[in-house]
VOPAGU-2260 file (C-alpha; in pm, 1 decimal, decimal comma):
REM VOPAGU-2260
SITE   aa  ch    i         X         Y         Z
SITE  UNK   A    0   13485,6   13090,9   11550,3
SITE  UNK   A    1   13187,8   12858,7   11650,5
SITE  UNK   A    2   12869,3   12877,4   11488,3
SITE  UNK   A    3   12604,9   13028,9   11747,2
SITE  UNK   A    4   12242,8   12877,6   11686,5
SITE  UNK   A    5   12024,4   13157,1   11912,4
SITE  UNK   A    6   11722,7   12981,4   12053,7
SITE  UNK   A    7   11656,7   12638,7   12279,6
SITE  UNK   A    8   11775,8   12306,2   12240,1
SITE  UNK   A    9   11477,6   12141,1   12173,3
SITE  UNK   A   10   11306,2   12370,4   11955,9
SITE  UNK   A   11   11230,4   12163,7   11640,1
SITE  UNK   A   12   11377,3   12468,8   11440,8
SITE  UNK   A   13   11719,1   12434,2   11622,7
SITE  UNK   A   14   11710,4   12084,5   11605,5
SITE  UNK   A   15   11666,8   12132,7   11205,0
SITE  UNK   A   16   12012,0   12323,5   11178,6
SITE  UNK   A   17   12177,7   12071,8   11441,2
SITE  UNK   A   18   12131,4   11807,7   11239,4
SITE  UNK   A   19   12247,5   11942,0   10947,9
SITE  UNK   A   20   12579,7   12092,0   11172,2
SITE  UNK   A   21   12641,9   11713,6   11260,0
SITE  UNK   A   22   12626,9   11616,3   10881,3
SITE  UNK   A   23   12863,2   11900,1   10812,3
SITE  UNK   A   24   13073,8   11875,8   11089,0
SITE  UNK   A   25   13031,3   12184,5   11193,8
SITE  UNK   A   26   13082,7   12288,8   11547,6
SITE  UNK   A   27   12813,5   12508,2   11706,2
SITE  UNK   A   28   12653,8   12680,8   12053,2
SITE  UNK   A   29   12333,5   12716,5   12125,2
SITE  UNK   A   30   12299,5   13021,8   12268,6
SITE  UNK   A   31   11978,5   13010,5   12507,6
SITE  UNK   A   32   11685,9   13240,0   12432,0
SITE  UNK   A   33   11456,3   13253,7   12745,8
SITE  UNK   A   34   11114,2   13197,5   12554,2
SITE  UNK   A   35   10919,9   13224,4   12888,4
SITE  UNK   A   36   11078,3   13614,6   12945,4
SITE  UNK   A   37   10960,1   13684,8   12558,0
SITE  UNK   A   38   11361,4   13766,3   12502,9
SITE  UNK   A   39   11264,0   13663,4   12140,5
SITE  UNK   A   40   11017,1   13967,7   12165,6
SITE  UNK   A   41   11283,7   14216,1   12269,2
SITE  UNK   A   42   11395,2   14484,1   12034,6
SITE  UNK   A   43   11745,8   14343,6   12031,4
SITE  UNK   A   44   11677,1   14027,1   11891,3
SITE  UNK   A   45   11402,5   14163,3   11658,2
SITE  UNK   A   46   11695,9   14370,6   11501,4
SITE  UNK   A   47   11820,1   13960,6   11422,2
SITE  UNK   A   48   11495,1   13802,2   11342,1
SITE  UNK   A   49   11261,9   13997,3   11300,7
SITE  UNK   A   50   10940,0   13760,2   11342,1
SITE  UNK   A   51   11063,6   13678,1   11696,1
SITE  UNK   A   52   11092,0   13332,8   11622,4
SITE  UNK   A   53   11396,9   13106,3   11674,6
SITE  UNK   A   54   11666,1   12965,1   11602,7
SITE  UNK   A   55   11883,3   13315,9   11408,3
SITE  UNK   A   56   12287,3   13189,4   11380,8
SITE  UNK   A   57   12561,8   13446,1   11415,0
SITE  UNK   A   58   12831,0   13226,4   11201,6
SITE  UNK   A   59   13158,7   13548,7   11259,5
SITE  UNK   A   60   12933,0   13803,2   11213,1
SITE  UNK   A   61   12727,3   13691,2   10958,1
SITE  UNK   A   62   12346,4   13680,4   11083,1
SITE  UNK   A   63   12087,5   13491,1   10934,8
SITE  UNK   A   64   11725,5   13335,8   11010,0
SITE  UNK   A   65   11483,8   13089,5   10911,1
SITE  UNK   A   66   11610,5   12700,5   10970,7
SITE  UNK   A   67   11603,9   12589,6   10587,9
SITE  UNK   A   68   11778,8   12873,7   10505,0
SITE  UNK   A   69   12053,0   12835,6   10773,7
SITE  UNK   A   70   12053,0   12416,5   10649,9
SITE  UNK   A   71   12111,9   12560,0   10287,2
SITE  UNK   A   72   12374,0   12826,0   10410,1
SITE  UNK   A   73   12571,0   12593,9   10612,8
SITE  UNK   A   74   12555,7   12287,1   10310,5
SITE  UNK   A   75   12720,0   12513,4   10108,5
SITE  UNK   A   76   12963,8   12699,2   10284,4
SITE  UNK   A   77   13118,3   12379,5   10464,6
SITE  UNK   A   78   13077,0   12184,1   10115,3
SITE  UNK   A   79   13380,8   12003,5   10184,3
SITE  UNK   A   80   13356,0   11886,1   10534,0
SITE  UNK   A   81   13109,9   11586,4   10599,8
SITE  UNK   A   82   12843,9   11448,4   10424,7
SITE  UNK   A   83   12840,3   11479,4   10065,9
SITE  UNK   A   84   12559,0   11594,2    9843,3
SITE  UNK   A   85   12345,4   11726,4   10064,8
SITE  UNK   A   86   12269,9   11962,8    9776,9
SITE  UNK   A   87   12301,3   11850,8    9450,4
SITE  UNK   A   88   12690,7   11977,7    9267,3
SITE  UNK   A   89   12526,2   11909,5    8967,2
SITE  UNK   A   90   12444,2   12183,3    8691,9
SITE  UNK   A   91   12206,6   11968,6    8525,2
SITE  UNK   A   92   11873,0   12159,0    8567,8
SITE  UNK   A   93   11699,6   11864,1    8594,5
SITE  UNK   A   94   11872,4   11752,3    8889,9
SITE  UNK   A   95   11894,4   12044,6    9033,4
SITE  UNK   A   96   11477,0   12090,7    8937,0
SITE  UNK   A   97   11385,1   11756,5    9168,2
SITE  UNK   A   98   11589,9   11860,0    9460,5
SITE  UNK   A   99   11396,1   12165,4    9465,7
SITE  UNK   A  100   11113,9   11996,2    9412,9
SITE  UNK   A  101   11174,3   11770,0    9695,2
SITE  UNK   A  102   11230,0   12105,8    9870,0
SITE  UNK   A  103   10914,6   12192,8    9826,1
SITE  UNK   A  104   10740,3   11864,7    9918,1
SITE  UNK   A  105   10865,0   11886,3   10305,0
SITE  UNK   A  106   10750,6   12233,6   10335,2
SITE  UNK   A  107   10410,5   12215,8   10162,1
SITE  UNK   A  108   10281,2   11867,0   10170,4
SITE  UNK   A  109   10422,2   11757,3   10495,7
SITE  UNK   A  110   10503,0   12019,6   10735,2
SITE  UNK   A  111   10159,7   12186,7   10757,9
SITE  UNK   A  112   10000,3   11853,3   10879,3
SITE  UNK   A  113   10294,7   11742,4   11091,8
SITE  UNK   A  114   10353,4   12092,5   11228,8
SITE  UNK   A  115    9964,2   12132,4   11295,2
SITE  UNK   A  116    9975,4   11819,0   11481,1
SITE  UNK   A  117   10241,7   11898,3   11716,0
SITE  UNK   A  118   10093,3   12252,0   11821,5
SITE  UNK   A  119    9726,0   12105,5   11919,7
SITE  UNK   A  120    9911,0   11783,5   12099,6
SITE  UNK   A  121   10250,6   11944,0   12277,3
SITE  UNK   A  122   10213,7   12290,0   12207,7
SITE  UNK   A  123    9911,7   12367,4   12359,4
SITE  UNK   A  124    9925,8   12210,4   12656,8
SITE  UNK   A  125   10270,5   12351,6   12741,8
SITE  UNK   A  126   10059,0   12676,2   12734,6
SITE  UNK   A  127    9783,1   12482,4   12914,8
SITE  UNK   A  128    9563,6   12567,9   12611,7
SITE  UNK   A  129    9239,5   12309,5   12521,6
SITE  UNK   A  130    9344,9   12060,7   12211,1
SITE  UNK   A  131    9111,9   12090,9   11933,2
SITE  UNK   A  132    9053,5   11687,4   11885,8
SITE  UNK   A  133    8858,0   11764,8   11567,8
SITE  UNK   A  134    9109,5   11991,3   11424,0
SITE  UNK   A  135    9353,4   11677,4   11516,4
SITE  UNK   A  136    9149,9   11483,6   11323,8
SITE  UNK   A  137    9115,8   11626,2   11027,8
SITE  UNK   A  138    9483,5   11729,7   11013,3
SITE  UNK   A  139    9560,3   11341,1   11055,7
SITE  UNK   A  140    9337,7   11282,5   10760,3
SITE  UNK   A  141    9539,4   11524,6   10560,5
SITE  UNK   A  142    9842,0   11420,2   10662,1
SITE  UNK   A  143    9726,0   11057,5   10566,3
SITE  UNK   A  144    9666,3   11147,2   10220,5
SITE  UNK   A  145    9993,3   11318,7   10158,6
SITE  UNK   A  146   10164,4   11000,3   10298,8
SITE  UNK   A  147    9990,1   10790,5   10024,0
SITE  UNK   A  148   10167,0   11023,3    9779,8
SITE  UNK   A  149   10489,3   10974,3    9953,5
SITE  UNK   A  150   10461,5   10613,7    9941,2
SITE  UNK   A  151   10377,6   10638,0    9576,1
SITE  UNK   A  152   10720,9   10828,0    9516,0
SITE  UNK   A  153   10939,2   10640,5    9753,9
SITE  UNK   A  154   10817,2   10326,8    9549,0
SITE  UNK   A  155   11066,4   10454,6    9263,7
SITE  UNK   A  156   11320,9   10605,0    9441,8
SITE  UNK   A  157   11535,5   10557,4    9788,9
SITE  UNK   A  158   11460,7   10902,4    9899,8
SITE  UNK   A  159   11265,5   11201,2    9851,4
SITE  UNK   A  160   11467,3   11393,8    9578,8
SITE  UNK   A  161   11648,1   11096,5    9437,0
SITE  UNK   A  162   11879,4   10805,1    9551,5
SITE  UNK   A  163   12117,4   11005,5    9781,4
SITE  UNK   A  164   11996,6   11178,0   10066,2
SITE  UNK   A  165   11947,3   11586,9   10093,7
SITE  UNK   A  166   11862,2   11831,5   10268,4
SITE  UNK   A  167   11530,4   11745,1   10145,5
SITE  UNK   A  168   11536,3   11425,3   10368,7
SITE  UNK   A  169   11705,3   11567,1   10659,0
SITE  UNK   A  170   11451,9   11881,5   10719,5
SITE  UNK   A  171   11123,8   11632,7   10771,6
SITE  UNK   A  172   11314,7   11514,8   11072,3
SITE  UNK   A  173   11205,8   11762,7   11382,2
SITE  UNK   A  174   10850,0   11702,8   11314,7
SITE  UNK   A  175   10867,4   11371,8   11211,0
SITE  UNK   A  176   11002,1   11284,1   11530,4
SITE  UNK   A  177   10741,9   11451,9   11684,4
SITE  UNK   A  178   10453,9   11207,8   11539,4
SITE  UNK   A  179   10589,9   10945,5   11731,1
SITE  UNK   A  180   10653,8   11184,6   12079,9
SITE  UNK   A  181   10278,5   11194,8   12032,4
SITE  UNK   A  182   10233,6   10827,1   12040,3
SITE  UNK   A  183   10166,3   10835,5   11683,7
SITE  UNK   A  184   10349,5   10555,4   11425,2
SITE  UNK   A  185   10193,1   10659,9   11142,5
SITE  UNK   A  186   10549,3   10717,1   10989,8
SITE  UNK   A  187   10623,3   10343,6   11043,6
SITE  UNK   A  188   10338,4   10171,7   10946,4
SITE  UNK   A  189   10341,9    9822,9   10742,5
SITE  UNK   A  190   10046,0    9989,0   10507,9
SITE  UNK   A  191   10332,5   10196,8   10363,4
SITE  UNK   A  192   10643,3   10026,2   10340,7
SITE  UNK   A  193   10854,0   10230,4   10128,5
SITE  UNK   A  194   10753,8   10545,1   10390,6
SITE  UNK   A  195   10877,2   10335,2   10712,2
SITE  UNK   A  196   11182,4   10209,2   10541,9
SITE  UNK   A  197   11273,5   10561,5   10443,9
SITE  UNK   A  198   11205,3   10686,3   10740,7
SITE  UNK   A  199   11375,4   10472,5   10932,5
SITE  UNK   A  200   11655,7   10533,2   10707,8
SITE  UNK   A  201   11687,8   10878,7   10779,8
SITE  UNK   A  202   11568,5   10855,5   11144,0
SITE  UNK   A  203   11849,4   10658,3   11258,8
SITE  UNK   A  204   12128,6   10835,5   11115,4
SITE  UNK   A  205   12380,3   10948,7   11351,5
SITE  UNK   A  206   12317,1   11305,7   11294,1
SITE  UNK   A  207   11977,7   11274,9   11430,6
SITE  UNK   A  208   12035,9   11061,2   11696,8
SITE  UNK   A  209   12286,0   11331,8   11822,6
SITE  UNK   A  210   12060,6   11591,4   11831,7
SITE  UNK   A  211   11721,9   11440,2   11842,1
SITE  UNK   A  212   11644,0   11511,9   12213,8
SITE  UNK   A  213   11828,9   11837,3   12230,1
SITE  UNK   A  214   12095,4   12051,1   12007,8
């Protein structure tokens, strides 16, 4: 049976369990969820996610939401198919301690700044909402700063949780990609060279480039 991924193409959610579906090699649907006729509100698909939010997957009957958790799901139930190592095989805690680490990184040092940004400079004005250019401001500032630290790690190793790339890598890529939608090359700047060589690392894999303008 084919993986369904409920929700749009170019949701940056979706787009984050695509890309690890191409790793995998993992065939999938997305199944569209008409946003603008709230069928993400409706009581049937709050009985699957229950925020309202998308993407959910329906892998044979099995249901489950939030796109790292899907990523995480998929990595290991497909182990042997595709790319290896996505998550560590290792026992060693210490391995297994800096993946999750590097976990952690994308979702609280770089997704709040990258995510902010893309909600006050897309976002909005799909909803024909104002952007706040000092709230823009101030989450490029942030976002600046947490790049500095990023450079200072990706001085010592090739990516963010080691020397092979993980899911760790892959799930900065939706908003990422979004900095530059924006106009914005802060992610490929010559002041930090170890960011723009990762990120162009990771940017151009195949994987990406399949799903990067649409699951």
């Amino acid at each position: 049976m084919t993986l369904k991924i409920y929700g749009i193409p170019l949701s940056t959610c979706v787009r984050r369990v695509a890309v690890v579906c191409k790793e995998k090699n993992v065939p999938y649907e997305v199944v569209p969820v008409d946003l603008s006729k709230a069928e993400h509100k409706s009581a049937s698909y709050l009985e699957k996610q229950p925020f309202g939010q998308v993407p959910y997957i329906d892998d044979d009957g099995f249901v489950l939401y939030e796109s790292r958790a899907i990523g995480t799901y998929i990595t290991r139930k497909y182990a042997s198919q595709g790319t290896q190592d996505l998550i560590p095989t290792s026992n060693d805690p210490e391995v297994l301690a800096i993946y999750e680490r590097g976990l952690s990184i994308e979702t609280s040092q770089f997704d709040p700044s990258t995510s902010g940004l893309a909600w006050e400079n897309v976002f909005k004005k799909m909803y024909g909402v104002e952007t706040d250019k000092a709230r823009v401001e101030e989450l490029l500032t942030t976002l600046n700063g947490k790049l500095d630290g990023y450079e200072r790690i990706l001085s010592k190793q090739k990516y963010i949780a080691g020397d092979h790339v993980t899911l760790a890598d892959l799930f900065h890529l939706p908003y990422g990609s979004m900095l530059g939608y924006q106009g914005n090359d802060i992610l490929e700047s010559e002041t930090r060279p170890n960011v723009a060589r990762w990120w162009k690392d990771i940017s151009s894999r195949p994987s990406w480039e399949a799903v990067k303008n649409g699951a």
